[in-house]
C-alpha positions in Angstrom: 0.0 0.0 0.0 1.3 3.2 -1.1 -1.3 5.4 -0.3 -2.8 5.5 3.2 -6.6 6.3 3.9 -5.8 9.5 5.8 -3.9 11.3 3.0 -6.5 12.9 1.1 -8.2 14.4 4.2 -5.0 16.4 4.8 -6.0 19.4 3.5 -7.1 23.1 3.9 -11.1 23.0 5.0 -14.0 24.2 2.4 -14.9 27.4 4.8 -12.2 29.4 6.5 -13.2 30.7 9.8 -10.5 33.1 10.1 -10.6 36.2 7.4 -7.0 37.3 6.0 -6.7 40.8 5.7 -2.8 41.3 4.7 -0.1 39.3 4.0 3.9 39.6 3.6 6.8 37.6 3.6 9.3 38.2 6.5 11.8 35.3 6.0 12.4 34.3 2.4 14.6 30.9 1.5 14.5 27.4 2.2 11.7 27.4 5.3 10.1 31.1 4.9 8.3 32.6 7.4 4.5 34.5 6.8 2.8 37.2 8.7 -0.3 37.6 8.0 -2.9 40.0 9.8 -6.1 38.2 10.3 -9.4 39.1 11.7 -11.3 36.1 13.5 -15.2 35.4 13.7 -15.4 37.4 17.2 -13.9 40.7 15.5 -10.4 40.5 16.8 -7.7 41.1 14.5 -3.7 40.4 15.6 -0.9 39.1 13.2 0.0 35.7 12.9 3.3 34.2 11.9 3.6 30.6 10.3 5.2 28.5 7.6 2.6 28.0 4.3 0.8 25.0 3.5 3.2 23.2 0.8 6.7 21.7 2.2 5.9 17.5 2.5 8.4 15.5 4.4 8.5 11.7 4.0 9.2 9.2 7.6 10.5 5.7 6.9 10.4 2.7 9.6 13.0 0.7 8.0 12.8 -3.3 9.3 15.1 -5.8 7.5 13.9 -9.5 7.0 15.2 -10.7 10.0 13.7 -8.2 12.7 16.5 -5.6 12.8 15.2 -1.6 12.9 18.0 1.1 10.9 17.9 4.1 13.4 19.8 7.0 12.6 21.6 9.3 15.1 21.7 12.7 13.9 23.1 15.9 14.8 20.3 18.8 15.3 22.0 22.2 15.4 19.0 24.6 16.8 19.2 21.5 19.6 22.7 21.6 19.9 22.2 18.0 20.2 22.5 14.5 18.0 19.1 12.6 17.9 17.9 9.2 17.7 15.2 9.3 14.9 13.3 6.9 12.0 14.7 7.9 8.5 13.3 11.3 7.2 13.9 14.1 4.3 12.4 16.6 2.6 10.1 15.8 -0.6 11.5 17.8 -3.4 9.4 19.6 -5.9 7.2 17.3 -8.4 8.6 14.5 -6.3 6.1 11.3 -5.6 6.4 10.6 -2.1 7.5 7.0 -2.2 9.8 8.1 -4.5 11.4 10.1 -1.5 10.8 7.9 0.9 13.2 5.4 -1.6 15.2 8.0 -2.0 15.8 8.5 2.0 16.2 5.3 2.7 19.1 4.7 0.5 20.7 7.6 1.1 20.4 7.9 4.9 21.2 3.9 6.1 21.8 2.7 2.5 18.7 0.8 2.6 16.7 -0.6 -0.3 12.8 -2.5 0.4 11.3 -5.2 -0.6 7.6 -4.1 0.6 5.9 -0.5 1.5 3.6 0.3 3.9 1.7 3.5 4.1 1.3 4.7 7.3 -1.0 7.9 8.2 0.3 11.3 7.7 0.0 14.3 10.0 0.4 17.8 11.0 4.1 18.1 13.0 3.7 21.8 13.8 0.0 22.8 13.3 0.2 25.8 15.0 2.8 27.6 13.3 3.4 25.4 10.3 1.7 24.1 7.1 3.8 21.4 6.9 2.8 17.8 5.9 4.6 14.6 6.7 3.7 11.0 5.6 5.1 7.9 7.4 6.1 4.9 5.8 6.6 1.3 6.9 9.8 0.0 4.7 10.0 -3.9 5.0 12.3 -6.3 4.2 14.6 -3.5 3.5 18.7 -4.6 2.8 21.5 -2.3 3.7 24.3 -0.8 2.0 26.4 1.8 1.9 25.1 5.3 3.2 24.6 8.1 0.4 24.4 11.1 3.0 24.2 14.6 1.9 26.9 17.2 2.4 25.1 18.8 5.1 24.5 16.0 7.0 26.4 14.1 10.0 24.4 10.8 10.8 25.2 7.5 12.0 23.1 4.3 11.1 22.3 2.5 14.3 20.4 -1.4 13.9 18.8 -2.7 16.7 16.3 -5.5 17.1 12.3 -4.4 16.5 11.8 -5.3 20.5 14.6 -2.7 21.4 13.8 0.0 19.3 10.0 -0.7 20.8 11.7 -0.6 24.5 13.1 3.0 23.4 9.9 4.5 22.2 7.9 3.5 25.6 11.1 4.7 27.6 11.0 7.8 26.4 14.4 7.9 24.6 13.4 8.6 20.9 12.7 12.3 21.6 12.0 13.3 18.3 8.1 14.0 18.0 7.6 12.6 14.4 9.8 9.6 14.8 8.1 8.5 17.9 4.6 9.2 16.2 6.0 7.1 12.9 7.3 4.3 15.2 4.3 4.2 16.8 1.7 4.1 13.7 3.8 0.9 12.6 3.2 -0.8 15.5 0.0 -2.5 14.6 1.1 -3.6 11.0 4.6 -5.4 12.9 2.0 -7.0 15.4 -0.3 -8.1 12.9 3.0 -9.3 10.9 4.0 -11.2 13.8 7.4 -9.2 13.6 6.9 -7.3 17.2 
């Protein structure tokens, strides 16, 4: 399945409760940044700064045939911090998005799959972001050689399914969409009889 259920309902409603007034780009570039001066349904009227509706991201849950997860520890700059986290990237323009969840997957643990499995989509930042994601399931995946970007310093970590499960309810995956990707696959590796 390539396609989940959930996908076509992520997007803008019919009615719009909130009336835009102005608008004008503050931050131009690879993530820019909108104000917008807006008037709700009561009468008040206050700016609002967000990221538009349009950047997609893709998540990928990568399990190899014989149970093993490929994590990825990555270093965050605005957290100062390196990460543990599912594989993930930015869908680029006129880009399908299993064609960039492949595309992630190869390039971040060198993985190639066998079998896809769409897993809903969601909102990461709803309040001050338009952003989509959609979360993938990559099964029987094979690894290889990373293909990493220039501008990014990650590490492939494999660990059984049970551990990377043991993580997640510990608390020590700490990155939101990861955690919400790990935790949408759940069901299919239980029905699977892989968790």
């Amino acid at each position: 399945m390539t396609e989940h259920p959930n996908w076509p309902h992520l997007t803008e409603d019919d009615e719009q409760p909130w009336e835009t007034l102005s608008s004008r780009l503050l931050v131009d570039g690879v993530r820019p940044i909108r104000e917008d001066r807006v008037r709700l349904p009561s009468g008040v009227e206050f700016a609002y700064q967000y990221r538009s509706r349009g950047p997609r991201a893709v998540f990928v849950l990568p399990v190899t045939a014989d149970g093993q997860v490929a994590l990825i520890r990555q270093y965050r700059y605005p957290l100062r911090s390196t990460v543990t986290e599912v594989v993930a990237g930015g869908v680029e323009r006129g880009e399908d998005l299993l064609t960039a969840a492949a595309r992630e997957l190869r390039e971040e643990v060198g993985g190639v799959a066998a079998e896809w499995v769409a897993l809903p989509g969601f909102y990461p930042q709803p309040s001050i972001s338009g952003v989509v994601f959609y979360a993938f399931l990559a099964l029987g995946v094979t690894l290889g050689e990373l293909h990493l970007e220039d501008t990014e310093v990650i590490e492939r970590t494999v660990v059984p399914l049970a551990e990377a499960y043991r993580r997640l309810d510990a608390g020590e995956i700490h990155d939101a969409s990861s955690s919400l990707a790990l935790f949408h696959a759940r069901r299919v590796l239980v029905e699977r009889g892989l968790l």
